[in-house]
N, C-alpha and C positions, 0 to 999 in steps of 0.2 A: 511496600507490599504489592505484591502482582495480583492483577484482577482480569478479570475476560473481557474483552472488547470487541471493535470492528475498526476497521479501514479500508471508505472506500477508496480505490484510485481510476480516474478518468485519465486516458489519456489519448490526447487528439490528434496526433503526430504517431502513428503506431510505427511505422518503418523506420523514424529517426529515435524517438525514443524506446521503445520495448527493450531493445537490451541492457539499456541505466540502467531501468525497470529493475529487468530481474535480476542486475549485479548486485543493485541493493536490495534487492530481497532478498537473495541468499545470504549478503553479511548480516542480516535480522534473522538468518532460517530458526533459530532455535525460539525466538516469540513465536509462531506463524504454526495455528493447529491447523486451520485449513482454509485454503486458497480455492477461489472460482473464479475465473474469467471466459471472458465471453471476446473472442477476437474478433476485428471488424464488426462489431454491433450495427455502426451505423457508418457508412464511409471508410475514412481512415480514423474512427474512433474505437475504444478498447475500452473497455472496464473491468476492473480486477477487483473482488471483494476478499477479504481477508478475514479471519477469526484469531484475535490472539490473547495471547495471557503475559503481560507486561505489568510493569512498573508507567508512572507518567512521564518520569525521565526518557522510559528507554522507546515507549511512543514518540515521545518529543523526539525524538534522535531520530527514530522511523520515518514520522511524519515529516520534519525537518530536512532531509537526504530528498525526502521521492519531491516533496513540494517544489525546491531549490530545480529541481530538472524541467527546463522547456518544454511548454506544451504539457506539463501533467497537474491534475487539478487533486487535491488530496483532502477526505473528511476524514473523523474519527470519534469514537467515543469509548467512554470506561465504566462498567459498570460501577455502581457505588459502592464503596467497603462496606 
């Protein structure tokens, strides 16, 4: 069953990573109600916040893809059924 959540993603390396980034974020585009980020926050760091409506498999899958990439730090959570 899909529930609403978040996912933050940090990421520290913006000019080598950002475009992972957002290849995998468009193969997840149909979770992802809405996206905010903030480029260059602080140096070459990036944070991306995310609102989505998933399953935990298919976060696991989300969160699993962006964490696996260099330099990106990934949290999450699901609201309760």
């Amino acid at each position: 069953m899909k529930r609403l959540g978040f996912v933050g993603v940090i990421i520290e390396e913006r000019k080598m990573c950002s475009g992972i980034v957002n290849d995998v974020l468009s193969q997840f585009s149909e979770l992802i109600l809405a996206r905010t980020g903030l480029p260059n926050a602080k140096g070459n760091t990036s944070i991306i916040t995310l609102v989505i409506d998933a399953t935990p498999d298919e976060l696991g899958a989300l969160t699993g893809k962006l964490g696996s990439i260099q330099g990106v730090s990934v949290k999450s959570g699901l609201a309760k059924e």
